[in-house]
C-alpha positions as CSV (number, residue, x, y, z in Angstrom):
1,X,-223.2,-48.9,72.2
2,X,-225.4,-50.7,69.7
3,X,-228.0,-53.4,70.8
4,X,-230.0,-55.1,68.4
5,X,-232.6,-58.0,69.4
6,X,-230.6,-61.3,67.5
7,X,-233.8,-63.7,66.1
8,X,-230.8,-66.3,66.0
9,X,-229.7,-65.9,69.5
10,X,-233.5,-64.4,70.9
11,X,-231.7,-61.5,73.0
12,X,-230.4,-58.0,72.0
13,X,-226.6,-58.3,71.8
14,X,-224.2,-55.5,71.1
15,X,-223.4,-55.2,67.5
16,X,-219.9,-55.2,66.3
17,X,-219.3,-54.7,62.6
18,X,-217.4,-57.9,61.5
19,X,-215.0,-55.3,59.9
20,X,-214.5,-52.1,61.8
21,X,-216.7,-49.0,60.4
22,X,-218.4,-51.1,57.7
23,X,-221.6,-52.9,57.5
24,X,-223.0,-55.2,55.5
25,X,-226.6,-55.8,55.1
26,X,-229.4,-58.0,53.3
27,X,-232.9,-57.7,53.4
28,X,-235.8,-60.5,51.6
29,X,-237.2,-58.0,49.4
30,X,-240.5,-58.3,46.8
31,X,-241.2,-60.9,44.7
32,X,-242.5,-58.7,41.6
33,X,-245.6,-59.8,40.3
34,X,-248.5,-57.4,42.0
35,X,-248.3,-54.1,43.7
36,X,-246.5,-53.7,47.3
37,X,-248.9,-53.9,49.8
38,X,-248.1,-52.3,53.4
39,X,-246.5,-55.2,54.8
40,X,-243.8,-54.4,52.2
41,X,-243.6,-50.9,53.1
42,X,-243.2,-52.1,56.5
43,X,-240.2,-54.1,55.1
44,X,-238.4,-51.0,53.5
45,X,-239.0,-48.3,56.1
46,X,-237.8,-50.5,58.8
47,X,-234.9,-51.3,57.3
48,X,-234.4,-47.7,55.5
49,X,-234.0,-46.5,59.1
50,X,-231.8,-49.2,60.2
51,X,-229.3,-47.8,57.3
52,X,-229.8,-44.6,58.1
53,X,-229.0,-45.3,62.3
54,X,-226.2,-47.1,61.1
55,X,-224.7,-44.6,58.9
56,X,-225.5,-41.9,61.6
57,X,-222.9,-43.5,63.7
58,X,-220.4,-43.5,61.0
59,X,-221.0,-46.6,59.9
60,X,-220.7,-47.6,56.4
61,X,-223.5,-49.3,55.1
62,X,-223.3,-51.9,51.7
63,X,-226.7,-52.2,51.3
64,X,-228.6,-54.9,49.5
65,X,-232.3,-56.2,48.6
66,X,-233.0,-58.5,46.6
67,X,-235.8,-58.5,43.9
68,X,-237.5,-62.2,43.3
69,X,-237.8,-61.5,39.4
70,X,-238.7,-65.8,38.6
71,X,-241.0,-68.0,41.2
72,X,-244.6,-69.8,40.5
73,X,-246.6,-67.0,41.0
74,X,-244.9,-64.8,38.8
75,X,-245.0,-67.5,36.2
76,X,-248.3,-68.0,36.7
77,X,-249.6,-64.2,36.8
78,X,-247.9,-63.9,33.4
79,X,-249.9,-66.7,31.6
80,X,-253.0,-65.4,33.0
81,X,-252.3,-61.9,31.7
82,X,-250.9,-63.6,28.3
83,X,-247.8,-61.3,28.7
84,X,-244.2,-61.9,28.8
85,X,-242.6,-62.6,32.2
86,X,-240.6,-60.1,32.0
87,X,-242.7,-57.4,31.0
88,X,-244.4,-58.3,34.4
89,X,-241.6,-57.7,35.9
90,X,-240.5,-54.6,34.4
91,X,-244.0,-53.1,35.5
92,X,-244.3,-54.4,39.1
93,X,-240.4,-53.2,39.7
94,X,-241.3,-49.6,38.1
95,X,-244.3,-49.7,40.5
96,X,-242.1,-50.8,43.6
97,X,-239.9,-48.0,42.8
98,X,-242.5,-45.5,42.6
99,X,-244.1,-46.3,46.3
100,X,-240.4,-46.3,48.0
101,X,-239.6,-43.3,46.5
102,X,-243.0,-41.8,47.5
103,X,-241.8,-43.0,51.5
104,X,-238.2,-41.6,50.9
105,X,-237.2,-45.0,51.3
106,X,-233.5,-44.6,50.0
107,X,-232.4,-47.2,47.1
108,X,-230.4,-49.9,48.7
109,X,-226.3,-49.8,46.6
110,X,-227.5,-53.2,45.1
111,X,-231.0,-54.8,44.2
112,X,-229.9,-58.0,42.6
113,X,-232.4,-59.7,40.8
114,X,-232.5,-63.3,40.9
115,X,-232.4,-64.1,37.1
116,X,-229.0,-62.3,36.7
117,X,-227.6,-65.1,39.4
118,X,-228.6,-68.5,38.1
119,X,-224.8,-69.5,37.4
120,X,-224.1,-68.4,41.7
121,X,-226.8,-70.7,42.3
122,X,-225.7,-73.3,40.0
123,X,-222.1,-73.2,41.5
124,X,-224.0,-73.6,45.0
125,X,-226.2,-76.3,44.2
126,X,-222.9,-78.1,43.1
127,X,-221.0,-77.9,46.2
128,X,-223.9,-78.7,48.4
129,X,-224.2,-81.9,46.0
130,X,-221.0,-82.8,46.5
131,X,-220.8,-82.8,50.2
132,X,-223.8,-85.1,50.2
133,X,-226.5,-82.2,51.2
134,X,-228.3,-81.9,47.6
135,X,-229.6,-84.7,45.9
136,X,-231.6,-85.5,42.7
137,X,-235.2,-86.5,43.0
138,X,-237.1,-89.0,40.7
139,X,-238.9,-86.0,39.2
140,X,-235.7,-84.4,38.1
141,X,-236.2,-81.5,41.1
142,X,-232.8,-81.2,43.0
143,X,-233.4,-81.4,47.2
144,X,-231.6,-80.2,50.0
145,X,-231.6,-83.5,52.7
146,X,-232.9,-81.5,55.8
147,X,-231.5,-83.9,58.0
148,X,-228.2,-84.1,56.7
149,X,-227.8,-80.7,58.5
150,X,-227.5,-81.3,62.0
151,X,-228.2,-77.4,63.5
152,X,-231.5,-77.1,61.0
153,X,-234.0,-75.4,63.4
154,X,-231.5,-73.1,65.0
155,X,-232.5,-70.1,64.0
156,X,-236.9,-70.6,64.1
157,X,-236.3,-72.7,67.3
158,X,-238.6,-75.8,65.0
159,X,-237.4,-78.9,66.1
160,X,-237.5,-81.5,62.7
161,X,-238.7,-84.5,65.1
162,X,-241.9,-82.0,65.8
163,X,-242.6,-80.7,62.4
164,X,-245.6,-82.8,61.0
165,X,-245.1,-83.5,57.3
166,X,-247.5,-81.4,54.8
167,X,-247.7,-78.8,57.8
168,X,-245.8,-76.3,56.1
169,X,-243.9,-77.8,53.0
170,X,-245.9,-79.8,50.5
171,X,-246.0,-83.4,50.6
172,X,-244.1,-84.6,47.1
173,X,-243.4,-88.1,47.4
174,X,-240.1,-88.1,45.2
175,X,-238.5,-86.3,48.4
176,X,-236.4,-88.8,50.8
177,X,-237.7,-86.8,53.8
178,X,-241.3,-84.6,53.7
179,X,-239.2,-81.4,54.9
180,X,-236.7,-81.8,52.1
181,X,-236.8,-78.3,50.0
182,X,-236.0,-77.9,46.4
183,X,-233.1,-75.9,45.4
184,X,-233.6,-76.3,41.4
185,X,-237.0,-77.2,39.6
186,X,-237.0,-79.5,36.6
187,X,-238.6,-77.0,33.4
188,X,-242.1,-77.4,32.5
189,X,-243.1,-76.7,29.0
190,X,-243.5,-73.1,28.3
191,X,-241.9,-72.1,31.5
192,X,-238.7,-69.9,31.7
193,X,-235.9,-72.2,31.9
194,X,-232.2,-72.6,32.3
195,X,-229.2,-75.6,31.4
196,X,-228.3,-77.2,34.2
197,X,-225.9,-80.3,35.2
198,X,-229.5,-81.2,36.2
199,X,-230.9,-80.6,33.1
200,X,-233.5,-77.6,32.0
201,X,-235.0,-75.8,34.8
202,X,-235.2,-72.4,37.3
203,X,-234.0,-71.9,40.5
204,X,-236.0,-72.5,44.1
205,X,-237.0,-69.2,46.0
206,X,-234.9,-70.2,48.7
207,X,-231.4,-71.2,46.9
208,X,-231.4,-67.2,45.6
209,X,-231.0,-65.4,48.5
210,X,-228.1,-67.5,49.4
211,X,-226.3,-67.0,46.2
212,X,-227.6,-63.3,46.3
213,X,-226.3,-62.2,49.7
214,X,-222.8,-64.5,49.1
215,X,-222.2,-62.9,45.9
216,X,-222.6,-58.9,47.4
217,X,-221.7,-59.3,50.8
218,X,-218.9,-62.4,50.7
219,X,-220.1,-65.5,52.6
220,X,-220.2,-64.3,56.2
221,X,-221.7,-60.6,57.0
222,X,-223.2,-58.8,59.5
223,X,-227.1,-58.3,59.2
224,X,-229.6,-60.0,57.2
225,X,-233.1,-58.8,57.8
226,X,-237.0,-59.4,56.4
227,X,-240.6,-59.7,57.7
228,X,-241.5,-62.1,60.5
229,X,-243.1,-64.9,58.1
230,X,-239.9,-65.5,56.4
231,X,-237.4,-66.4,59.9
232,X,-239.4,-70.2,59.3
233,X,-239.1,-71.3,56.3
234,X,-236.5,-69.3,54.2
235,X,-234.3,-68.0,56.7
236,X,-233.8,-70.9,57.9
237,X,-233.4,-72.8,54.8
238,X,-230.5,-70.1,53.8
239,X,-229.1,-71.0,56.6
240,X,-228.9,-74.8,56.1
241,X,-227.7,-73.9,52.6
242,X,-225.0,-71.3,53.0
243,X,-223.1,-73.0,56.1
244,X,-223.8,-76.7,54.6
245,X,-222.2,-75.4,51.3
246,X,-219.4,-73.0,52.6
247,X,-218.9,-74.5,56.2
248,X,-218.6,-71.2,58.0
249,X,-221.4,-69.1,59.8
250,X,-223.5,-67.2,57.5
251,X,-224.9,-64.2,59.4
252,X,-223.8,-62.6,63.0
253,X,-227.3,-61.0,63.4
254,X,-230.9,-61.7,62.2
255,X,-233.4,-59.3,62.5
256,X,-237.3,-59.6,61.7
257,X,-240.0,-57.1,61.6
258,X,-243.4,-57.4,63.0
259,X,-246.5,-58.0,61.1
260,X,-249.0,-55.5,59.2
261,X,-251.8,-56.6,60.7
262,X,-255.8,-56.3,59.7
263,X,-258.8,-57.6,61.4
264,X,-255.8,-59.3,63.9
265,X,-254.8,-61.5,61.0
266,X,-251.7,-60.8,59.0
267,X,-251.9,-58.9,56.1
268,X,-251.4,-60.8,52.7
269,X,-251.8,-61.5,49.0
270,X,-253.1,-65.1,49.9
271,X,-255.3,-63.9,52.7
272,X,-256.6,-61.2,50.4
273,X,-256.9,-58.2,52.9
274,X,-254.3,-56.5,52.0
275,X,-254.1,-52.7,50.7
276,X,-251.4,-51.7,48.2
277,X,-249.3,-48.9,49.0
278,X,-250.3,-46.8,46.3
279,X,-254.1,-47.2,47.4
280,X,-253.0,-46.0,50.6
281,X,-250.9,-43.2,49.1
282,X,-254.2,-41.9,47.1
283,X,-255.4,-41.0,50.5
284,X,-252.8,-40.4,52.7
285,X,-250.1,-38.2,52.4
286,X,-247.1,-40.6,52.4
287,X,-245.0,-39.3,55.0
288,X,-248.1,-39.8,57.0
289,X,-247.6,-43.6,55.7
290,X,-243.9,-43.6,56.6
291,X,-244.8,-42.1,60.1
292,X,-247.1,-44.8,61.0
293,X,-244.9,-47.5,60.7
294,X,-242.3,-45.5,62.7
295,X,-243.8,-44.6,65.4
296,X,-244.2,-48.3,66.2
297,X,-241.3,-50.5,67.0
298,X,-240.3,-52.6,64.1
299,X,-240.5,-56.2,66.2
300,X,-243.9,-54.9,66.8
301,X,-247.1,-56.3,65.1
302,X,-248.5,-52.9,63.7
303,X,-252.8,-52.7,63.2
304,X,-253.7,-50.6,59.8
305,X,-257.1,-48.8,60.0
306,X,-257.9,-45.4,58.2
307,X,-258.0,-44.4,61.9
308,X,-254.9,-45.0,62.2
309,X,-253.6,-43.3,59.9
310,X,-255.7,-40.4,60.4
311,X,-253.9,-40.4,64.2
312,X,-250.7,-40.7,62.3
313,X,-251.4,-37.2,60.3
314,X,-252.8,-35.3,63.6
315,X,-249.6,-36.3,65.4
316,X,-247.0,-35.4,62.0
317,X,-249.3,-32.3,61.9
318,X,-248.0,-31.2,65.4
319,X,-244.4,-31.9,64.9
320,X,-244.7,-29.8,61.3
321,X,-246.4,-26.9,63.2
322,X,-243.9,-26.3,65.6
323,X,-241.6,-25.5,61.9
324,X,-244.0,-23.3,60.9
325,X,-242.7,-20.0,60.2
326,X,-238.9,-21.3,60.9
327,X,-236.7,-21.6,57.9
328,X,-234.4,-24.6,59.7
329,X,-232.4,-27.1,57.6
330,X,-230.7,-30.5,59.1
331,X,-227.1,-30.0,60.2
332,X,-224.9,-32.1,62.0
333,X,-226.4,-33.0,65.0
334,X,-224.7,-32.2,68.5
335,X,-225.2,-35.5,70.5
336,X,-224.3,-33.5,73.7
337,X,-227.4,-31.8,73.4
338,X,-229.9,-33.7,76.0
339,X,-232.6,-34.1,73.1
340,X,-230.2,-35.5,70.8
341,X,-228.8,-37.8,73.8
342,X,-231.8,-39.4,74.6
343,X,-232.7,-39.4,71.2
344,X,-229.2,-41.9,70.5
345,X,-230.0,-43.7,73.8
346,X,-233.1,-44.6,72.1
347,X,-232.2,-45.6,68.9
348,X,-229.0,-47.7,70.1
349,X,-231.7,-49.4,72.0
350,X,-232.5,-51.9,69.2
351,X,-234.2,-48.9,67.0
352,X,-236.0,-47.8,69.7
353,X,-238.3,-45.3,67.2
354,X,-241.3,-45.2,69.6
355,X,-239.0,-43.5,71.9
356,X,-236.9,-41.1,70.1
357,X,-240.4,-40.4,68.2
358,X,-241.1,-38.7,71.8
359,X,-238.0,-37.0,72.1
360,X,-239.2,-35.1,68.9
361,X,-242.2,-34.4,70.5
362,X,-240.5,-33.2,73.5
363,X,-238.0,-31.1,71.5
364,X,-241.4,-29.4,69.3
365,X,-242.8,-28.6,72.6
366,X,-239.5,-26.6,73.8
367,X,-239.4,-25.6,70.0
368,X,-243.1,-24.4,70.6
369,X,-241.4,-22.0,73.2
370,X,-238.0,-21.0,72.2
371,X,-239.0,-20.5,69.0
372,X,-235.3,-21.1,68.4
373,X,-233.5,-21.7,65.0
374,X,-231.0,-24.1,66.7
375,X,-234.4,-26.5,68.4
376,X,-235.8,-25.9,64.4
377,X,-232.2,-27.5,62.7
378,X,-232.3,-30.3,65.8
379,X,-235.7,-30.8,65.3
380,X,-235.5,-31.4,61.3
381,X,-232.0,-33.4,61.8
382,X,-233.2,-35.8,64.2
383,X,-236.5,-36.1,62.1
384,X,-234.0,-36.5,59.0
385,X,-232.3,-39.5,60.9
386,X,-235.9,-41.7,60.7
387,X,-236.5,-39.9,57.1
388,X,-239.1,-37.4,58.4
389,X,-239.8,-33.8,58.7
390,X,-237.5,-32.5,55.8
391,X,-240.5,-31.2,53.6
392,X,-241.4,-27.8,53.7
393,X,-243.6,-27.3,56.9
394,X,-246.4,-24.9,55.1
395,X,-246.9,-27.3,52.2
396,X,-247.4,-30.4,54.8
397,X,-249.9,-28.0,56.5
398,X,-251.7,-27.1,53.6
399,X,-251.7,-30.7,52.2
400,X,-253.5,-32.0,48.9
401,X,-256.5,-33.2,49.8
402,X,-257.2,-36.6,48.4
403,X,-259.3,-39.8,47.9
404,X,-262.9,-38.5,47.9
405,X,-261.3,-35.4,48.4
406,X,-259.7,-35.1,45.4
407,X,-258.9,-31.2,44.6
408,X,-260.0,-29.9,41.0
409,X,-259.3,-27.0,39.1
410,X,-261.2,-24.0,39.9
411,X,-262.1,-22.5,43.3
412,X,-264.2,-25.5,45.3
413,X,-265.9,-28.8,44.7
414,X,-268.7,-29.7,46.0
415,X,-269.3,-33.3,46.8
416,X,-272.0,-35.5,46.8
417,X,-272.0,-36.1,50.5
418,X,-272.4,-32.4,50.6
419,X,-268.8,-31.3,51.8
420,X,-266.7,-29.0,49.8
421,X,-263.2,-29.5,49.1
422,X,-261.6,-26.1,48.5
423,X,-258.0,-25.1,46.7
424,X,-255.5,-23.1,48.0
425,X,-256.5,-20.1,45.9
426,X,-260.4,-20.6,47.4
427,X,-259.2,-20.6,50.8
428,X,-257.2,-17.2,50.0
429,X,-259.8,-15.5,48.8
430,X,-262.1,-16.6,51.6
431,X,-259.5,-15.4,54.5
432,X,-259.5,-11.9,52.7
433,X,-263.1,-11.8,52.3
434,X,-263.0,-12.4,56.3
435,X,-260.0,-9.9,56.7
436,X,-262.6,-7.6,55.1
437,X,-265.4,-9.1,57.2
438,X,-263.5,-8.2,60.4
439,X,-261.9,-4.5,59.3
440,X,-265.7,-3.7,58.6
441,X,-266.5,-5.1,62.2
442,X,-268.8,-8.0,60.4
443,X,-268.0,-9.9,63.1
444,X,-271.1,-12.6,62.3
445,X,-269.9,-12.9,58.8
446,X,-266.2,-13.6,59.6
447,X,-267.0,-16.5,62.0
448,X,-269.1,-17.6,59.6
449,X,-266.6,-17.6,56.7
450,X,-264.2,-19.2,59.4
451,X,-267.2,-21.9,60.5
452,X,-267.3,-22.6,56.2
453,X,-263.7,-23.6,56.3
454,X,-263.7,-25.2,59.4
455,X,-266.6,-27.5,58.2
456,X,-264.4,-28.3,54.7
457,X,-261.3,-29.3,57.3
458,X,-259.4,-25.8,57.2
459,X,-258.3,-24.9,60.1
460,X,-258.0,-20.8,60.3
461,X,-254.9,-19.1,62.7
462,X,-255.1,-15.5,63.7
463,X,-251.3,-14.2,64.9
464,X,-251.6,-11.3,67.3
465,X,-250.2,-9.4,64.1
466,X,-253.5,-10.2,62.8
467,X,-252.5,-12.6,60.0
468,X,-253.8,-15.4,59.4
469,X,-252.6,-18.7,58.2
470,X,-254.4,-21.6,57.2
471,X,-253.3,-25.5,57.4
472,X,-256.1,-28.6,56.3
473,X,-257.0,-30.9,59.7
């Protein structure tokens, strides 16, 4: 049976679909104005493998992020590049798109974007108005009276009596309370703009989600999930919105993943140490990405270094080498096998990845022996489950080399720090000058065509057929 840790409840609880075999999920997703930075890859793996654990008990999964397509920094990140709002857009969701599918993050089925919902949130706004929960401010903003919803503070455990005002809403003295949040913004001139029964304006960020998530899912559904820093304030705010306006519960399970941390501070756009995903991927290969943010458990706070990442390709390397040679492809997986067992124990353990991460290093080892085509398919279909392992093991081994790497045409570069970076056609040629070396009995000149590679990261293997293979360290 399922368990998944419940942020609303703080406990794992076994999950039951609200209907039998079908699940329905929302996740916060990007608000599309820069590039995704790890923290947002975090966001998408975590939850691509959620899907996928789902669907691998035949589950079906709706599937739905949202993409935050209108908010103040997007607004203001267009004026400053003098460009259209929604040519920003355009290229930051393009860009988005790009990274996922370089982390074989799956699409979700819907990625609603918050300017095709105004009207949902309009009608929303409405009924919260009407049962005395929304009211309009002086400055023609529309509110949502905090204290009019007696179970605000359920979900981030924030108790409104102890929330000092300014500490993490801005003071705007037009509110009837400090904590009050907006739910539609009077227009400013030359901002994008909608009619209203409120007159001209856009949308808060918080009201979307609600209106999002209502309109795909219906009004009361099984998961909704994002990064830690949104449980308090917009998780909760959702909250106070969906079940004040529709008087029902909104969501049976909340889920949160753990911060992308740097420096032991989160990593952010408004802290400014963040790295984008695509900087990443120019030196990392990006299942190497993808594998360090499994390996860790997704309530976990997760440190990015380059070590870490370099840790995270010697340990990929190792489950890739044990394919080697093996030309396995994922199957259906037989859950009676003890691997695969401990493998499900692990992941219906609240997406247990650390574990089931060493139950694939347990199986390579056993793969190391057997050399079996049946420990290859498990191997590549357990790996499939947590979207790894299904590229072709030689051309992981023999990996592009990038950042200051970066491979050229030709047969080597030579860098200024002195290193060489050499292609796959170099390397050939180098391995059957040392086949040469070693027929001749040149012994001193094949280790040191070996040492040349070695020193450039290519690591040489002899088989006792006396072939040799080659795969970058």
């Amino acid at each position: 049976m399922l368990k998944i840790y419940n942020s609303l409840t703080r406990d794992k609880q076994e999950f039951f679909p609200i209907e039998a075999g079908k699940v329905r999920m929302y996740v916060c997703g990007m608000t599309v104005y820069d590039y995704c930075h790890l923290g947002h890859a975090r966001v998408m793996v975590v939850f691509d493998v959620v899907r996928r654990w789902l669907r691998a008990l035949d589950l079906e999964v709706v599937y739905a992020r949202n993409i935050t397509d209108i908010d103040d920094k997007i607004i203001k990140r267009a004026q400053e590049n003098r460009e259209p709002v929604e040519a920003l857009t355009a290229r930051f969701i393009q860009a988005m798109n790009e990274d996922a599918d370089a982390l074989g993050i799956e699409r979700p089925d819907a990625e609603p974007r918050a300017t095709a919902h105004v009207a949902g949130m309009l009608d929303m706004i409405r009924q919260l108005e009407g049962r005395g929960l929304a009211y309009q401010a002086a400055n023609g903003d529309v509110n949502y009276s905090v204290r009019k919803f007696p179970e605000y503070g359920k979900l981030s455990g924030k108790s409104l009596d102890d929330l000092r005002a300014g500490e993490r809403v801005e003071v705007d003295v037009t509110k009837q309370d400090p904590l009050d949040f907006v739910l539609w913004k009077k227009a400013k001139e030359g901002e994008p703009s909608w009619d209203s029964p409120w007159g001209r304006g856009r949308p808060g960020w918080h009201i979307e989600c609600s209106a999002m998530s209502s309109a795909l899912l219906g009004r009361h559904f099984d998961i909704h999930g994002g990064g830690q820093d949104l449980q308090f304030p917009h998780h909760e705010n959702e909250i106070a919105q969906s079940e004040g306006a529709h008087q029902e519960k909104f969501v049976n399970t909340w889920m949160h993943n753990g911060f992308v941390r740097v420096d032991n501070e989160k990593m952010s756009k408004s802290l400014g140490n963040f790295f984008t995903v695509r900087d990443v991927r120019a030196k990392f290969d990006p299942e190497v990405i993808r594998f360090f943010i499994v390996r860790a458990h997704y309530r976990s706070p997760i440190s990015y270094s380059d070590q870490h990442l370099d840790d995270a390709k010697q340990a990929l390397t190792r489950l890739y080498t044990a394919l080697k040679d093996l030309k396995a492809k994922a199957a259906n997986v037989d859950w009676d096998n003890p691997f695969a067992a401990r493998f499900r124990e692990a992941m219906n353990d609240d997406f247990n990845t650390p574990e089931a991460i060493a139950v694939l290093f347990d199986l390579a080892n056993e793969l190391n022996k057997s050399r079996s085509e049946k420990d290859a398919k498990l191997l590549k279909s357990l790996g499939g489950i947590l979207g790894l392992l299904q590229g072709d093991p030689i051309a992981f081994l023999q990996g592009r080399v990038t950042g200051q790497g970066k491979l050229t045409s030709g047969s080597a570069t030579v860098h200024g720090t002195g290193t060489v970076s050499h292609t796959p056609e170099s390397i050939e040629k180098l391995i059957s000058a040392r086949t040469a070396a070693r027929n001749a009995r040149n012994f001193a000149e094949a280790d040191r065509i070996r040492k040349e590679l070695l020193d450039a990261g290519i690591v040489l293997e002899d088989s006792p057929e006396r072939q040799t293979t080659w795969r970058r360290s």
